[in-house]
N, C-alpha and C positions, 0 to 999 in steps of 0.2 A: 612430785609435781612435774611435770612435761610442758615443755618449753617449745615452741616452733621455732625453725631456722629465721633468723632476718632475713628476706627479701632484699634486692640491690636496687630495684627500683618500681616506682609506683604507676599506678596510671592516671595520668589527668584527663577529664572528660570535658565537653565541652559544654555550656552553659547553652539552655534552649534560645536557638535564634529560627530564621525562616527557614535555611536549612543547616540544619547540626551538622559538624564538621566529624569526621569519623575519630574515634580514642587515639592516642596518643601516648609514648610514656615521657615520664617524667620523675626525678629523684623526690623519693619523700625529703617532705622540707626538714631545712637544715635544725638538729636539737630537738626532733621530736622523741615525748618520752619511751620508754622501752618500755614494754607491757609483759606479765607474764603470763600464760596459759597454764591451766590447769582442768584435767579430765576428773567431773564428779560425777559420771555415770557412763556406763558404756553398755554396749549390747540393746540397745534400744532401734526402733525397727520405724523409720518417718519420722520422729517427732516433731510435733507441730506448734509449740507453745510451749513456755515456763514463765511460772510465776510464782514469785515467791513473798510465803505470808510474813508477820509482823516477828516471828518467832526463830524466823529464818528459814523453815520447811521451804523445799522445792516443789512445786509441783509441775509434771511433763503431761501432755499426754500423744498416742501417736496415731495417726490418720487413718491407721484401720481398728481403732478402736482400742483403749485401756488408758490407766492412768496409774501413772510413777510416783511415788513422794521418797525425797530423801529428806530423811532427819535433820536436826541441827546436827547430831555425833555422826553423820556418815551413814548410818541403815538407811541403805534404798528396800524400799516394800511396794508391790502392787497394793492398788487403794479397788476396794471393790467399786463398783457402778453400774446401775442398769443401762444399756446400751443397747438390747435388742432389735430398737426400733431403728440403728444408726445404716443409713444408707453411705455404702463404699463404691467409689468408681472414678478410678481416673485423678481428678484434684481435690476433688470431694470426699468428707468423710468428716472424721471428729479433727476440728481443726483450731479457731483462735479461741483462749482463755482472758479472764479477765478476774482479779478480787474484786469485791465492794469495799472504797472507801474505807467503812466500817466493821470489817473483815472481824478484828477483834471481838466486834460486840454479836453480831450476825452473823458470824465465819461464814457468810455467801461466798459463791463463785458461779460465773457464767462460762458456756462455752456455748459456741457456734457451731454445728454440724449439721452435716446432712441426713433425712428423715425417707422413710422408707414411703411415706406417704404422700411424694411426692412435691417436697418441700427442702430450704433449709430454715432453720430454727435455731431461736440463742433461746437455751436450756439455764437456767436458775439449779441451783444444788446449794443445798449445806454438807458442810462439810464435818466425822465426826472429830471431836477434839483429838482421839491419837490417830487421827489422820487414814481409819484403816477401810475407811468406804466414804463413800459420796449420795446424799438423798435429794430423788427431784424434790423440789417446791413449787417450781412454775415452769409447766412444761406444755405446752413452752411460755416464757416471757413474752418472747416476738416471734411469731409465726409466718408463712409466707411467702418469707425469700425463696425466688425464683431458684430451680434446681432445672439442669441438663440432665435428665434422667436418661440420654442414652450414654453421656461419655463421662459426665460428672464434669465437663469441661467447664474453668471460670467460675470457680464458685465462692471467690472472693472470701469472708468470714473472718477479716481480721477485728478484736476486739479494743477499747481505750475507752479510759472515762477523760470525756474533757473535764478542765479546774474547773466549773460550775454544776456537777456531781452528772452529767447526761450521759449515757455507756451511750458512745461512737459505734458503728457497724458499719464495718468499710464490704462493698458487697461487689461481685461482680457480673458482668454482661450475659451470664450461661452460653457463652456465643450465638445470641440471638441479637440479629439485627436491627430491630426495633426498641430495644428494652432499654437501653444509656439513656436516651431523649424522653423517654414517653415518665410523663412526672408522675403516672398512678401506676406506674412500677418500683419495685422497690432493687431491682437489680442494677448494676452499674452507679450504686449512688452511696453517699456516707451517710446513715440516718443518724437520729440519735432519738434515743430511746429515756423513757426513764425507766430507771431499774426496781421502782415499788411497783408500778402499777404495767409496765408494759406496753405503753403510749408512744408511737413510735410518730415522727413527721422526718419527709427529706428534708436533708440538710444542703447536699450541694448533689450534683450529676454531672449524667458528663461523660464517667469515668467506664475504663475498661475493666480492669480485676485488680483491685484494690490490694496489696498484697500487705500496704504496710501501714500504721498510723502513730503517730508519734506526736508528743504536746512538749512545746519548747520549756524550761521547766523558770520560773520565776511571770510569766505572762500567761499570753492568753491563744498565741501560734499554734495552730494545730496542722500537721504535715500531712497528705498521703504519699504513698509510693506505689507505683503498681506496672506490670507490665504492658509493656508494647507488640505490635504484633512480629514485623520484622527488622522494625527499628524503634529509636525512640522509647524508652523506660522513661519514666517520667516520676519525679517527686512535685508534687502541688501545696503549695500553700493555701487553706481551706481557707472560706468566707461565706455567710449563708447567703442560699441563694442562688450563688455562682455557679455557672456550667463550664467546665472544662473538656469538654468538644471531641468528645469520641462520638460519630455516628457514622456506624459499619452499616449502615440502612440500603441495601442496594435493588430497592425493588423484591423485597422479599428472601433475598439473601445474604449472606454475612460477608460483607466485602471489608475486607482484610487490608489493602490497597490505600485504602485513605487515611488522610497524617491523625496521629494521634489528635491533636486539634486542628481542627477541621477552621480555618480561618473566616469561612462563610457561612459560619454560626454565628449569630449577634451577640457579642458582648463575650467570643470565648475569652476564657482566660489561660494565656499561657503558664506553662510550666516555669519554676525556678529552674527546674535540671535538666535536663535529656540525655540520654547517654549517646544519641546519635545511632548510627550504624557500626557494628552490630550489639545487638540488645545482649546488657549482659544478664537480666533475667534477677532485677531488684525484688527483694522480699521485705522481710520484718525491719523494723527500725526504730532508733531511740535515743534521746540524747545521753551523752554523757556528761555528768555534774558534780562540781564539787572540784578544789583544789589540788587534792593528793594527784588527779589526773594530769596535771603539768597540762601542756600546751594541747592537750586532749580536751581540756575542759568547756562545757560548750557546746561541741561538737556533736553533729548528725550522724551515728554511724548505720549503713545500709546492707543488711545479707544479700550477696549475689548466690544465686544457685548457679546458672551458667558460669559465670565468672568464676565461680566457687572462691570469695573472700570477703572482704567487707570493706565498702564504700566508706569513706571518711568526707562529711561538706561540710566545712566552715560557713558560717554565713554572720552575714552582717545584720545589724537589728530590725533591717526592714525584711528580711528575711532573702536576701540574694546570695547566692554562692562568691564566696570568694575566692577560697582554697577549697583544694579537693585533689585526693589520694587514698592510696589502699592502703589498710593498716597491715603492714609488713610482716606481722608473726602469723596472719590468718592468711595470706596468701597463697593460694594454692593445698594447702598444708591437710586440713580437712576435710577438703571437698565442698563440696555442696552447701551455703547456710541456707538456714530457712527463716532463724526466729532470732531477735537480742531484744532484750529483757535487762534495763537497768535494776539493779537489784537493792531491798529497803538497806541493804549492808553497803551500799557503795559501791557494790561488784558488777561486772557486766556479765551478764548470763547468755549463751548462744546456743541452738539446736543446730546438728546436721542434720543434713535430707540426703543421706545415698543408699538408704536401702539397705535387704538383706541385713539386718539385726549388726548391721557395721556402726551404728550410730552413734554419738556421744553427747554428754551439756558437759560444755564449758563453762570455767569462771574467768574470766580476764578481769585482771587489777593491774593498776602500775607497777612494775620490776623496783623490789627496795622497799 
């Protein structure tokens, strides 16, 4: 087992006000628990997602195409899958996963990727029981989502099922200036879909490149997180409906310039978070639950790839930040995260993003 060094000290962000105040450090607070880190795969090349079934199997997969399973005993095996059609460029490529609910009875899985045909698509698959391939069944489920087919830029794809069984589709802007606002697009927005039939409606807009979604666990909270342009990352507390006030609309080009929520939008809704100036470049996110985690329990934690660590927001039941800190064994240590993944075992599952087949999934549990 590999352990990361403590960190001496954390960073505290500033909570979204008119203008965010730029990071700050701050000591992680006093008694929080010690985590331990553990590398269960390495040599993996982007990964972009894990999820893990009811059996405990891991499954990875990484942005330019393939898919990982590790065993319960520890065999990592490539899992066959057709992919032919998967468009690679840029941020784009085979990206968020998701199980169904019902995984046991159906062994479904969804993934979100980009399509050579000019689209992104969340792809429906069975999966076979020794795990050693993957078959389309609905391909796609959801069709559509906007794709930058020159740079693959913004292509959002992160997947969640809210607690009333809807798979979430957090999507992003392609950096098209028009697309956040315009409600008969599907880009910049968190749809939700049903996962029998494919029926998608927007859920909220607004948004820039959704990167992360998260469901507070005993309720009904559902988080995004997504990147900012030069400043301001943002976590949003969802509501249907709700527009959270990205428009780069500048006359026909993508003006970059304007605040993440744009205040002369009716009715925007500000952010719980912002990171302020400079963006640390928020990813995947998920709570952590249950006990054993000590004074972790609870808790929002956030992948920074710029930052390369992971955000920690306490928040309170209406869903405001109260505390907030980097979790000190992921600090720097890494690199890059891209994905966490609460796991059916209680573990916290994380993917790096640095490339060149450097890559790794962790498990983090409480030390002890």
């Amino acid at each position: 087992m590999r352990r990361a060094p403590l960190a001496l000290v954390a960073l505290l962000l500033v909570a979204c006000s008119a203008d965010p105040a730029p990071a700050t450090a701050d000591p992680v607070p006093e008694g929080t628990t010690s985590l331990a880190v553990e590398v269960v795969a390495d040599g993996l090349d982007n990964p972009w997602d894990v999820v893990e079934a009811p059996d405990g199997t891991l499954l990875v997969d990484e942005r330019a195409g393939g898919f990982t399973a590790v065993l319960p005993d520890g065999t990592v095996r490539e899992v066959r899958a057709d992919l032919d059609d998967l468009f690679v460029d840029g941020e784009t490529g085979l990206m968020g996963l998701a199980l169904d609910p019902a995984f046991e009875g159906n062994r479904r899985l969804y993934s979100c990727q980009g399509d050579r045909a000019g689209s992104i698509q969340v792809v429906a698959w069975t999966v076979a029981p020794d795990w050693s391939s993957l078959t389309r069944v609905a391909d796609p489920l959801v069709g559509g989502l906007p794709l930058n087919e020159t740079s693959g830029r913004h292509g959002g794809c992160r997947l969640e099922f809210a607690p009333e069984g809807a798979l979430l589709i957090g999507t992003g802007d392609t950096a098209s200036g028009d697309v956040s606002q315009d409600p008969d697009s599907l880009g910049g927005k968190v749809l939700r879909a049903d996962p029998a039939t494919g029926e998608v409606e927007v859920w909220t807009l607004g948004h820039r490149n959704v990167q992360g979604l998260a469901v507070r666990p005993g309720g009904t909270q559902v988080f995004s997180v997504e990147h900012g342009p030069d400043r301001d990352d943002e976590v949003n507390l969802l509501r249907e409906g709700a527009n959270y006030g990205w428009d780069p609309d500048g006359g026909g080009s993508y003006d970059e310039s304007v605040p993440m929520t744009d205040p002369d939008i009716p009715g925007a809704v500000p952010a719980v978070w912002s990171s302020g100036s400079p963006t640390l470049a928020t990813s995947g996110a998920t709570f952590l639950d249950g006990a054993a985690w000590g004074d972790y329990d609870g808790v929002l934690v956030i992948g920074l790839l710029k930052a390369q660590g992971v955000l920690a927001l306490r928040l309170d039941d209406a869903g405001e930040v109260v505390e907030q800190f980097l979790v000190p064994e992921l600090d720097g240590t890494y690199g890059r995260i891209r994905s966490l993944r609460s796991g059916a075992d209680g573990a916290l599952y994380v993917t790096t993003d640095n490339g060149d087949d450097q890559d790794r999934l962790l498990r983090i549990t409480p030390a002890g």
